[in-house]
Predicted model as a PDB file, atoms N, CA, C, CB and O in Angstrom, pLDDT in the B-factor column:
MODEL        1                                                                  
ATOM      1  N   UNK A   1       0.823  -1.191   0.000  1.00 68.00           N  
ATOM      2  CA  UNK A   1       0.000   0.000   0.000  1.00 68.00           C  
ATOM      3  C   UNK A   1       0.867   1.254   0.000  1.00 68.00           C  
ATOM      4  CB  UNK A   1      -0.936  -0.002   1.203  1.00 68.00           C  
ATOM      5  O   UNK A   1       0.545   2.215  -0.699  1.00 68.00           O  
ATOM      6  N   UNK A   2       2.079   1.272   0.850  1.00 78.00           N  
ATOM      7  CA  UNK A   2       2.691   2.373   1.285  1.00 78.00           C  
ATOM      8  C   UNK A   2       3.508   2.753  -0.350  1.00 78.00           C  
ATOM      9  CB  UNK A   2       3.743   2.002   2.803  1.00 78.00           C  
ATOM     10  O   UNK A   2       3.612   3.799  -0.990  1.00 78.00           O  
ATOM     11  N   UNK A   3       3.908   1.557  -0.555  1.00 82.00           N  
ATOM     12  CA  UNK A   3       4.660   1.592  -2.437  1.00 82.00           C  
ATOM     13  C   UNK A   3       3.991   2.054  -3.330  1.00 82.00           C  
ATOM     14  CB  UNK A   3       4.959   0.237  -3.239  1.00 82.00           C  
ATOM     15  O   UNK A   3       4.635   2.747  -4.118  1.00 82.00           O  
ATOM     16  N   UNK A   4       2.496   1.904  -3.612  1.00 82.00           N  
ATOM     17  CA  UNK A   4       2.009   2.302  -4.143  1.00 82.00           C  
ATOM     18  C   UNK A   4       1.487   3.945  -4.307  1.00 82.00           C  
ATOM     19  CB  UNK A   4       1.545   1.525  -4.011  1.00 82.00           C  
ATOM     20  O   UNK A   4       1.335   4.512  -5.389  1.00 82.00           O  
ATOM     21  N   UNK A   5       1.266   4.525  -3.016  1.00 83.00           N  
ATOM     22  CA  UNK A   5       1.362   6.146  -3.113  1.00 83.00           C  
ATOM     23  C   UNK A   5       2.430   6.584  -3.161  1.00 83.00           C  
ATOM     24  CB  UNK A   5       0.860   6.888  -2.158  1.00 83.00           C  
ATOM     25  O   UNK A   5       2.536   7.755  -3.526  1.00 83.00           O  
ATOM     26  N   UNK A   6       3.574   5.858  -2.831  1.00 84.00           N  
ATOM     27  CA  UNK A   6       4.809   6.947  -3.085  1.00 84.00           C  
ATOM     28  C   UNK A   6       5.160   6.787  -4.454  1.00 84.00           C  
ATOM     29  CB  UNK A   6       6.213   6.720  -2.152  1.00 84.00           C  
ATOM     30  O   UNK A   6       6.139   7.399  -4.882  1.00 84.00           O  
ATOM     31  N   UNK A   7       4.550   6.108  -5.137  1.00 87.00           N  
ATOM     32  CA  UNK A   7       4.953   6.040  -6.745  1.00 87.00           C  
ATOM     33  C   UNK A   7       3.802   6.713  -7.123  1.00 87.00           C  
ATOM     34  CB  UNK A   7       5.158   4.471  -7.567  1.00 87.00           C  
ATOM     35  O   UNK A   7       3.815   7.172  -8.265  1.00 87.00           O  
ATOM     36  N   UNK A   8       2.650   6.913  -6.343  1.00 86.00           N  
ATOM     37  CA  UNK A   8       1.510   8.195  -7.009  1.00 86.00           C  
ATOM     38  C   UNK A   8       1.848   9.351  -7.244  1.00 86.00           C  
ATOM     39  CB  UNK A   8       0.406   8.585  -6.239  1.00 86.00           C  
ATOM     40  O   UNK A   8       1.814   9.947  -8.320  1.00 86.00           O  
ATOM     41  N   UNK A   9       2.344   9.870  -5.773  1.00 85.00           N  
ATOM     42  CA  UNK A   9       3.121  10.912  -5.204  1.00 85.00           C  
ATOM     43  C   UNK A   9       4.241  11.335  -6.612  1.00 85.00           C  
ATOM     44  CB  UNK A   9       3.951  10.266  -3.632  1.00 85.00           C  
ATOM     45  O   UNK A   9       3.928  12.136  -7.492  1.00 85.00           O  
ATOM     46  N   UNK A  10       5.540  10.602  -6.547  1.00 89.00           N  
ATOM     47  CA  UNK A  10       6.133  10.890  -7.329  1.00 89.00           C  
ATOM     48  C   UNK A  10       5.501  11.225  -9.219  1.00 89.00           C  
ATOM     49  CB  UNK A  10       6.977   9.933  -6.974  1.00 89.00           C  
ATOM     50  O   UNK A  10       5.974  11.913 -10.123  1.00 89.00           O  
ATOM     51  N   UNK A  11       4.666  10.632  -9.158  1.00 88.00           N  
ATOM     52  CA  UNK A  11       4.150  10.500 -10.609  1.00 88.00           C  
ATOM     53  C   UNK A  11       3.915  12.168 -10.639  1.00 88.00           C  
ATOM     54  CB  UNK A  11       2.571   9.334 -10.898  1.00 88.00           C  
ATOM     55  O   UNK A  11       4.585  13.062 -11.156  1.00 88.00           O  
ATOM     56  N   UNK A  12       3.058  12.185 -10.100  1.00 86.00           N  
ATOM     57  CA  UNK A  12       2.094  13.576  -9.782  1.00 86.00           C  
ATOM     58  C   UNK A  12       3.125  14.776  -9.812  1.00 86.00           C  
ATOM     59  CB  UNK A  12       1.234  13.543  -8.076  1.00 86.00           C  
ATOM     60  O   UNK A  12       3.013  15.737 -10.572  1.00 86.00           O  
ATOM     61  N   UNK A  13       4.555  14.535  -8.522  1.00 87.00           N  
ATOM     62  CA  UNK A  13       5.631  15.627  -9.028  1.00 87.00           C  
ATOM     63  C   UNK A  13       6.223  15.771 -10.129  1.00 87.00           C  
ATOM     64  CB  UNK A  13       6.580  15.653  -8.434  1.00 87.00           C  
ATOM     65  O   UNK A  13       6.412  16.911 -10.555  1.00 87.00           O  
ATOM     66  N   UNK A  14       6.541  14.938 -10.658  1.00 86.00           N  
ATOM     67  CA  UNK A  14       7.231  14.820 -12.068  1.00 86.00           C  
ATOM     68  C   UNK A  14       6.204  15.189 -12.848  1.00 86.00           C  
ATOM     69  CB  UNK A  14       7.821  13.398 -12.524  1.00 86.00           C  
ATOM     70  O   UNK A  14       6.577  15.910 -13.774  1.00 86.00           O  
ATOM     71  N   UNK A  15       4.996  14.959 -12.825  1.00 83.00           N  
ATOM     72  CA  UNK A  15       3.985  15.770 -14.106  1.00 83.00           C  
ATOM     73  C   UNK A  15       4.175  17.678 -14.022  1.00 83.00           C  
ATOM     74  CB  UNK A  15       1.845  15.291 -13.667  1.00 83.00           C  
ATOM     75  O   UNK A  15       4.419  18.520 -14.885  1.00 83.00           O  
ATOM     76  N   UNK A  16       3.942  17.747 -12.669  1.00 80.00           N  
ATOM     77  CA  UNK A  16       3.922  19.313 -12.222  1.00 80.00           C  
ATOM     78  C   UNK A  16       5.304  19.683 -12.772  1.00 80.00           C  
ATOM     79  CB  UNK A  16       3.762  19.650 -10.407  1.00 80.00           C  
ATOM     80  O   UNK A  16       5.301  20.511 -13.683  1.00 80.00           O  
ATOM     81  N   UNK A  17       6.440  19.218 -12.377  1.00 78.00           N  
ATOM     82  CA  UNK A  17       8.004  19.738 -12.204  1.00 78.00           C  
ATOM     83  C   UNK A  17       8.120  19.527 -14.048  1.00 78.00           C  
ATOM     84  CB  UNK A  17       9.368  18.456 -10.881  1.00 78.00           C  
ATOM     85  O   UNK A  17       9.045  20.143 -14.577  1.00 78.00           O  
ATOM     86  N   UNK A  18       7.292  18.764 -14.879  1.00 75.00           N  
ATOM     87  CA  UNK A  18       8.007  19.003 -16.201  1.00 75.00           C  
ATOM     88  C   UNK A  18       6.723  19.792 -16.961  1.00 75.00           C  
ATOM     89  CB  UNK A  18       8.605  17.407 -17.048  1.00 75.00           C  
ATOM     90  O   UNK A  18       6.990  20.094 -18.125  1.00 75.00           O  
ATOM     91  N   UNK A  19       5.319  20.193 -16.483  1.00 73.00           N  
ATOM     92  CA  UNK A  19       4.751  21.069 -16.821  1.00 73.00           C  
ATOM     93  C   UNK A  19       4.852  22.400 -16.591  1.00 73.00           C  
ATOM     94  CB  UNK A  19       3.995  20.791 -16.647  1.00 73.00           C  
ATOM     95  O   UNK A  19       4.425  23.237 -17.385  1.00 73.00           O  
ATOM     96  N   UNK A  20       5.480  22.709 -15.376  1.00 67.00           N  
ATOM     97  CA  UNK A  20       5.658  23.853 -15.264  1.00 67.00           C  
ATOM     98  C   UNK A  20       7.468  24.911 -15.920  1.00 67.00           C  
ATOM     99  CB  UNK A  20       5.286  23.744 -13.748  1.00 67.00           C  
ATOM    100  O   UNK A  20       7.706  26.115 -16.006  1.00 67.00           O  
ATOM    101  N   UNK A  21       8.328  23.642 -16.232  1.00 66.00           N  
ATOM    102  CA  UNK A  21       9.238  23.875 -17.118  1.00 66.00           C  
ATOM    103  C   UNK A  21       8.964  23.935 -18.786  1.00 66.00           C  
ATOM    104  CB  UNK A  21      10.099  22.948 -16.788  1.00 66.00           C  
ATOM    105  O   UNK A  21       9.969  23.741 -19.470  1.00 66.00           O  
ATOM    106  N   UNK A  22       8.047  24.116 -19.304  1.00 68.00           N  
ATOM    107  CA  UNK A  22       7.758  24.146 -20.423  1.00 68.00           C  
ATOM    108  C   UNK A  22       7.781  25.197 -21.022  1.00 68.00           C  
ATOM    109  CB  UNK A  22       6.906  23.711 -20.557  1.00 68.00           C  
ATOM    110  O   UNK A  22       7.373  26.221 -20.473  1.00 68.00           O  
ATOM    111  N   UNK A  23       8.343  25.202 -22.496  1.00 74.00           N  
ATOM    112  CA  UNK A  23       8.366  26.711 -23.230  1.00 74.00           C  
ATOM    113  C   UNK A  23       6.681  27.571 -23.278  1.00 74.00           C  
ATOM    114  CB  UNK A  23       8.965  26.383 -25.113  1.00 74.00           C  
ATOM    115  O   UNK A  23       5.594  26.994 -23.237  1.00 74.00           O  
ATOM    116  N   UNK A  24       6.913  29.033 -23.373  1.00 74.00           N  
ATOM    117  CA  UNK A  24       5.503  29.445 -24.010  1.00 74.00           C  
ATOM    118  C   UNK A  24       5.599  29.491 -25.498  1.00 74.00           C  
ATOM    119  CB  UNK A  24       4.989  30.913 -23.507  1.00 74.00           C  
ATOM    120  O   UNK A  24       6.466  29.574 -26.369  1.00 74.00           O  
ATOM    121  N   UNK A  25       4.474  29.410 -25.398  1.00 83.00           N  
ATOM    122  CA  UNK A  25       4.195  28.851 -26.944  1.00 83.00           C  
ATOM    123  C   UNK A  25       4.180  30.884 -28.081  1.00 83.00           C  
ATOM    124  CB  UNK A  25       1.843  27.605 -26.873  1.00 83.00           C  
ATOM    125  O   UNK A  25       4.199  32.035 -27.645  1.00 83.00           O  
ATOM    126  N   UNK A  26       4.140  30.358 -29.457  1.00 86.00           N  
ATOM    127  CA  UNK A  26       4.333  31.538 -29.756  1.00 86.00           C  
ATOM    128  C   UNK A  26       3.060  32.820 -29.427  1.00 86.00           C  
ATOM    129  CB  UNK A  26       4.681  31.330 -31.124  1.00 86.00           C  
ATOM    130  O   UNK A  26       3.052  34.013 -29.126  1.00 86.00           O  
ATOM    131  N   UNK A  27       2.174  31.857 -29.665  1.00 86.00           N  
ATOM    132  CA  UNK A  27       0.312  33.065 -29.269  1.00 86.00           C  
ATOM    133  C   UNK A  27       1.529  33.623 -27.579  1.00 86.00           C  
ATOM    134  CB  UNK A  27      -2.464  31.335 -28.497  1.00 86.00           C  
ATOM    135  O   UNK A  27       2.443  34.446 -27.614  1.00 86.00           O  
ATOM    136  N   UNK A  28       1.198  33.064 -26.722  1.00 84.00           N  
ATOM    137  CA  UNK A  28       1.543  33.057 -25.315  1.00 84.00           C  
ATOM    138  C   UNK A  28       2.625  34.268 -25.519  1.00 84.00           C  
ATOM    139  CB  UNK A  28       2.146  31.470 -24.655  1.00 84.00           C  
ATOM    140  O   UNK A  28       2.700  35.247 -24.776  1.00 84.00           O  
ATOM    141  N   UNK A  29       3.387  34.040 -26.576  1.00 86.00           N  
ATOM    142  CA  UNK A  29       4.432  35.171 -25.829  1.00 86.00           C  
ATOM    143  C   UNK A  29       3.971  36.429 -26.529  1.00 86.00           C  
ATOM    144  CB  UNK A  29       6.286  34.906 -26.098  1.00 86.00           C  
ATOM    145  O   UNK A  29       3.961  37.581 -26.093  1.00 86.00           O  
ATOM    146  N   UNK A  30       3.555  35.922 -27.820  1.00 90.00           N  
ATOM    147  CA  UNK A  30       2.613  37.439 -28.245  1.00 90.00           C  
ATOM    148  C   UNK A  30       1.677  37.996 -27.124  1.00 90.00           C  
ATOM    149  CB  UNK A  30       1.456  37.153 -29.613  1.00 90.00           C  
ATOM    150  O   UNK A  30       1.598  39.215 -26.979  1.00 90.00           O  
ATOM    151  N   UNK A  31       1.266  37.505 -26.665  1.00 91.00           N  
ATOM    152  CA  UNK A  31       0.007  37.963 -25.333  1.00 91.00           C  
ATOM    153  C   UNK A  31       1.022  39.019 -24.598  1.00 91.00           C  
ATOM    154  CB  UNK A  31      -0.633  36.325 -23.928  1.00 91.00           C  
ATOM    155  O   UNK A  31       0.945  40.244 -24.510  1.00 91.00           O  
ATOM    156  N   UNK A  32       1.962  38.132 -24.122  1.00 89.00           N  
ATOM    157  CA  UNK A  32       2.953  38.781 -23.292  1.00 89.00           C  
ATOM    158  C   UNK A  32       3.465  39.796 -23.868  1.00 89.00           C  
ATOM    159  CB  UNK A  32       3.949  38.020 -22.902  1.00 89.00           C  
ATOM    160  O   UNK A  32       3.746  40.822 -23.248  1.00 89.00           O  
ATOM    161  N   UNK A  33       3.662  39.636 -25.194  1.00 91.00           N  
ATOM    162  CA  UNK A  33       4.106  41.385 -25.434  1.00 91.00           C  
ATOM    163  C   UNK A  33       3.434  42.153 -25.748  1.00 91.00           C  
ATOM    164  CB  UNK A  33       4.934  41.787 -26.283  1.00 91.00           C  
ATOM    165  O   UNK A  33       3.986  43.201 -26.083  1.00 91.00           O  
ATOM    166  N   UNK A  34       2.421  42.124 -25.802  1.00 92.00           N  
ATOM    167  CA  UNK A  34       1.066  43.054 -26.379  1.00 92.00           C  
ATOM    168  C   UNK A  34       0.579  43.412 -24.789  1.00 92.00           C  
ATOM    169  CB  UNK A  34      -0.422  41.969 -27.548  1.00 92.00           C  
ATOM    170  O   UNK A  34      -0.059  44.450 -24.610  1.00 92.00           O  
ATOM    171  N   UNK A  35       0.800  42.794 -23.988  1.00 92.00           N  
ATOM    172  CA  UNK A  35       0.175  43.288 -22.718  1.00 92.00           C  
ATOM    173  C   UNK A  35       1.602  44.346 -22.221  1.00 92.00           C  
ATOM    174  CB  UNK A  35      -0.311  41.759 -21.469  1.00 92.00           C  
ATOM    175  O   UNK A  35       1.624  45.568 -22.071  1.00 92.00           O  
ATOM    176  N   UNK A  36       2.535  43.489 -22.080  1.00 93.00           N  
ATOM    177  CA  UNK A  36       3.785  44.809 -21.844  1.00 93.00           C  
ATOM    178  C   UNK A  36       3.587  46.295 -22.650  1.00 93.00           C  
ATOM    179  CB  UNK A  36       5.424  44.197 -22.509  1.00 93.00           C  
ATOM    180  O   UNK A  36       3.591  47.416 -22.141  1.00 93.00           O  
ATOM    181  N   UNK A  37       3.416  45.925 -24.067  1.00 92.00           N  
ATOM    182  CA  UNK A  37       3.856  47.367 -24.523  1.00 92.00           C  
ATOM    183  C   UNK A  37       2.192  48.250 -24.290  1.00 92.00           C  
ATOM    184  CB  UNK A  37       4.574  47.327 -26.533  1.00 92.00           C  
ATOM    185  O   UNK A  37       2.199  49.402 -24.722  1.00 92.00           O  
ATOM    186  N   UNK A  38       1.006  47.821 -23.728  1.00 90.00           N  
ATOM    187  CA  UNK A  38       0.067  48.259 -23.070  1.00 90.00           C  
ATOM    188  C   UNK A  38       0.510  48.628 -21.670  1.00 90.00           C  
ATOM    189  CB  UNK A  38      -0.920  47.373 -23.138  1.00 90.00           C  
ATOM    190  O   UNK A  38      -0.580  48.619 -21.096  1.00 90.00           O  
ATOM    191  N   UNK A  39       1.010  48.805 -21.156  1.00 91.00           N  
ATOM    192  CA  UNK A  39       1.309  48.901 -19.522  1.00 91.00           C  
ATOM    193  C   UNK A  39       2.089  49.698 -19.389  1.00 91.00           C  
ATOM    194  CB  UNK A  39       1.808  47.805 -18.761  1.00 91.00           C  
ATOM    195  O   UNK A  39       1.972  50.587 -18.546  1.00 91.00           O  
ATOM    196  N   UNK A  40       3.461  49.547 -20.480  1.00 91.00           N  
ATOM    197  CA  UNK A  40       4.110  50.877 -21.090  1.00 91.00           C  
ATOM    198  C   UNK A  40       3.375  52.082 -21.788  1.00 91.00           C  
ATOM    199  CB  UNK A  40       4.989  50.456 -22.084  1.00 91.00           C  
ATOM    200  O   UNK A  40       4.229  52.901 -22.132  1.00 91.00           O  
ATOM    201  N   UNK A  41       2.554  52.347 -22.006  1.00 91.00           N  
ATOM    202  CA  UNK A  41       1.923  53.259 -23.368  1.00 91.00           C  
ATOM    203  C   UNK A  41       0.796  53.783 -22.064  1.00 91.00           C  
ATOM    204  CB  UNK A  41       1.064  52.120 -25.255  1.00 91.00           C  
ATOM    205  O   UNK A  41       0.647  55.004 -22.103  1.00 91.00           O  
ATOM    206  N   UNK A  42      -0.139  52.987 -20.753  1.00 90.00           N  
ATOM    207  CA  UNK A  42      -0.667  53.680 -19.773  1.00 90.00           C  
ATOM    208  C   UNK A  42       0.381  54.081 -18.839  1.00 90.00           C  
ATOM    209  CB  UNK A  42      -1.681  52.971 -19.175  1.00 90.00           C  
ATOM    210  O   UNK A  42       0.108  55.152 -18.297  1.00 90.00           O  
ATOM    211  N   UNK A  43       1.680  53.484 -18.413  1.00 90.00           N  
ATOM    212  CA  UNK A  43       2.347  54.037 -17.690  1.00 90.00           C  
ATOM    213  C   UNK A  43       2.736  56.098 -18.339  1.00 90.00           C  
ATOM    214  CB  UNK A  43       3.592  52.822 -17.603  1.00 90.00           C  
ATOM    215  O   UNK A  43       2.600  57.148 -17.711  1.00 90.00           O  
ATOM    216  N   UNK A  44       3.222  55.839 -19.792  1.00 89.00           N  
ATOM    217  CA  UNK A  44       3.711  56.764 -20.249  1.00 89.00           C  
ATOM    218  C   UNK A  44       2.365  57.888 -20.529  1.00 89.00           C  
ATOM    219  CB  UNK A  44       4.568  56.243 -21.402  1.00 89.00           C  
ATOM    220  O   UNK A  44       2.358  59.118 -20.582  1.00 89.00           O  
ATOM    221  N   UNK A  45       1.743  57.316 -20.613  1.00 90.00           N  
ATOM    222  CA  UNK A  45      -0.256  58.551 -20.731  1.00 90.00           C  
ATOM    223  C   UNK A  45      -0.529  58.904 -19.209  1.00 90.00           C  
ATOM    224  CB  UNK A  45      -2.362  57.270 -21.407  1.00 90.00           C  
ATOM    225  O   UNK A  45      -1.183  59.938 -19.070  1.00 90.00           O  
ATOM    226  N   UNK A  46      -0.251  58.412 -18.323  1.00 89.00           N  
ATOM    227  CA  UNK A  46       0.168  58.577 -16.968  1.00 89.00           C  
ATOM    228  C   UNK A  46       0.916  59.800 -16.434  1.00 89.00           C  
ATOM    229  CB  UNK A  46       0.916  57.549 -16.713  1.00 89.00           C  
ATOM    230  O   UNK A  46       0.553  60.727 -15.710  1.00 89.00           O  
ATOM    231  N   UNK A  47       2.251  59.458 -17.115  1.00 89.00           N  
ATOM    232  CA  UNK A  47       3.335  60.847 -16.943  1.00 89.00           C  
ATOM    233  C   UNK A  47       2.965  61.949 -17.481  1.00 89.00           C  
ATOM    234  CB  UNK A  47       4.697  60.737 -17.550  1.00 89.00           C  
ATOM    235  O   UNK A  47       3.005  63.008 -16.855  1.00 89.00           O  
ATOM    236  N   UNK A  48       2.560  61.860 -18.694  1.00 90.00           N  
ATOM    237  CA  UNK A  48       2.445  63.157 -19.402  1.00 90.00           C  
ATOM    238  C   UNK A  48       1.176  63.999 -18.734  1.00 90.00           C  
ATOM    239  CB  UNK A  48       2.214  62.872 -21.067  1.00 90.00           C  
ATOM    240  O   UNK A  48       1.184  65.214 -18.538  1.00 90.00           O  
ATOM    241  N   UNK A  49      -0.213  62.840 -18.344  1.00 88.00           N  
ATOM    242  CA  UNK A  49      -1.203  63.392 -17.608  1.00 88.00           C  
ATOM    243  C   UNK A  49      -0.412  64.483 -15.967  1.00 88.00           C  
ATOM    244  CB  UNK A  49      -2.252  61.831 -17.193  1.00 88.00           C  
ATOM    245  O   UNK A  49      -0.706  65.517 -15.367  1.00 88.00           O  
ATOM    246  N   UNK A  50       0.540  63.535 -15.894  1.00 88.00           N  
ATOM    247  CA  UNK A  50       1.193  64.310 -14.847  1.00 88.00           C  
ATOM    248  C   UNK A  50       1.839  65.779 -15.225  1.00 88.00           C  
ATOM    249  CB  UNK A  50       2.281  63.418 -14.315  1.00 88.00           C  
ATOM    250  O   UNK A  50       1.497  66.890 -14.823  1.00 88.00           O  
ATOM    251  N   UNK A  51       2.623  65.500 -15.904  1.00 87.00           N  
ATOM    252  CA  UNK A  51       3.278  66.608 -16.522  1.00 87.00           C  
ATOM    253  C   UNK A  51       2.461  68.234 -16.812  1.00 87.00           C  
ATOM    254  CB  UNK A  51       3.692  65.953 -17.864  1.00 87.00           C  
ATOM    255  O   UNK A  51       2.725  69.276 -16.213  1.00 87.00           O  
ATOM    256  N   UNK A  52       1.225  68.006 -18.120  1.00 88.00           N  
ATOM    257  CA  UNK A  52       0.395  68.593 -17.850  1.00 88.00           C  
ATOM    258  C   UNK A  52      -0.331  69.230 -16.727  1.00 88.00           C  
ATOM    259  CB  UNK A  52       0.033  68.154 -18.244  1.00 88.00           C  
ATOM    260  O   UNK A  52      -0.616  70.428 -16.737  1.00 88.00           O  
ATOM    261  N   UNK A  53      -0.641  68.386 -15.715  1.00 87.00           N  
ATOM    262  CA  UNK A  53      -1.483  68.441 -14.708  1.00 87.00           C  
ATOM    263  C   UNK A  53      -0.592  70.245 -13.612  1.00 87.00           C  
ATOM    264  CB  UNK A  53      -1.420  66.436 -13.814  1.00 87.00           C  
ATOM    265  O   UNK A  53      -1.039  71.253 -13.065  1.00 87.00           O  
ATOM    266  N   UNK A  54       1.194  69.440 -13.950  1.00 85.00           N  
ATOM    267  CA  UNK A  54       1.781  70.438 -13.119  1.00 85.00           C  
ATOM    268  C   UNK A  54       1.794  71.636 -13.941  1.00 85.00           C  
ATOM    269  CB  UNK A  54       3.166  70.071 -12.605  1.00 85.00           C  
ATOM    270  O   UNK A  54       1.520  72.670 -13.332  1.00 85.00           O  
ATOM    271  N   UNK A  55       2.071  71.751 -15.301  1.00 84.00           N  
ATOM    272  CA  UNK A  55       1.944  73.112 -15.712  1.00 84.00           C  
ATOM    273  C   UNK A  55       0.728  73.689 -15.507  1.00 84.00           C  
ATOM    274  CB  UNK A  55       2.227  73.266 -16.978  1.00 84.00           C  
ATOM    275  O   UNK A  55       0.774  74.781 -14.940  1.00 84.00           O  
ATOM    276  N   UNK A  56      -0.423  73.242 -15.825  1.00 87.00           N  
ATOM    277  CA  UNK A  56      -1.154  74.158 -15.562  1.00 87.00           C  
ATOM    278  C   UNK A  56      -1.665  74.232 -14.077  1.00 87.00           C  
ATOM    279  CB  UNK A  56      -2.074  74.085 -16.457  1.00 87.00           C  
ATOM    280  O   UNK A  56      -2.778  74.644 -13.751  1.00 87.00           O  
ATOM    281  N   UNK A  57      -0.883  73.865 -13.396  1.00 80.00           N  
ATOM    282  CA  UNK A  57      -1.237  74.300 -12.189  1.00 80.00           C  
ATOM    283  C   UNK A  57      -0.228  75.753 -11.680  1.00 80.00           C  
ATOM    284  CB  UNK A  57      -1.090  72.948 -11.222  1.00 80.00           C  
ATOM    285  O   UNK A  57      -0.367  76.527 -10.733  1.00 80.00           O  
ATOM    286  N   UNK A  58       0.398  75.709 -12.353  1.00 64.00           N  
ATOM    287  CA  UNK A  58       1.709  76.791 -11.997  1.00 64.00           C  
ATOM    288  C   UNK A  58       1.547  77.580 -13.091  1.00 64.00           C  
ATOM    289  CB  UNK A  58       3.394  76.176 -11.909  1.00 64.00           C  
ATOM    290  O   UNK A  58       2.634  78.005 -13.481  1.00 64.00           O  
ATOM    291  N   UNK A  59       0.640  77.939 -13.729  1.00 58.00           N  
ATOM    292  CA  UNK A  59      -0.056  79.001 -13.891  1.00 58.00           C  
ATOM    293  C   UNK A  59      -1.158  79.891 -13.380  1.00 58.00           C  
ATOM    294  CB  UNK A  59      -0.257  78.812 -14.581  1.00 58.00           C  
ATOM    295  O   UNK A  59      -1.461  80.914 -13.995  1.00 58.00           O  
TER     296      UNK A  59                                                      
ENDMDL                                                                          
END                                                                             
């Protein structure tokens, strides 16, 4: 009985430990860069809202 879950056990890590080492696929990394250069482009509409915000306040 005891042989038998520790060879479950192990099965189960080795599925996780070589699924979670796996490449992203090409869609996947497109996602990933289409969401970066979005996060960049509100970070940077961000600053400038800032920027603005101070000139015309110091007028």
């Amino acid at each position: 009985m005891k042989k038998s879950i520790y060879i479950v056990l192990f099965a189960l890590v080795t599925i996780v430990a070589a699924s979670s080492c796996r490449e992203k696929s090409t869609g996947e990394k497109i996602e990933d860069g289409v969401e970066e250069v979005g996060e960049e482009l509100e970070e940077g509409a961000e600053d400038i809202k800032d920027e603005v915000e101070d000139a015309t306040d110091d007028n």
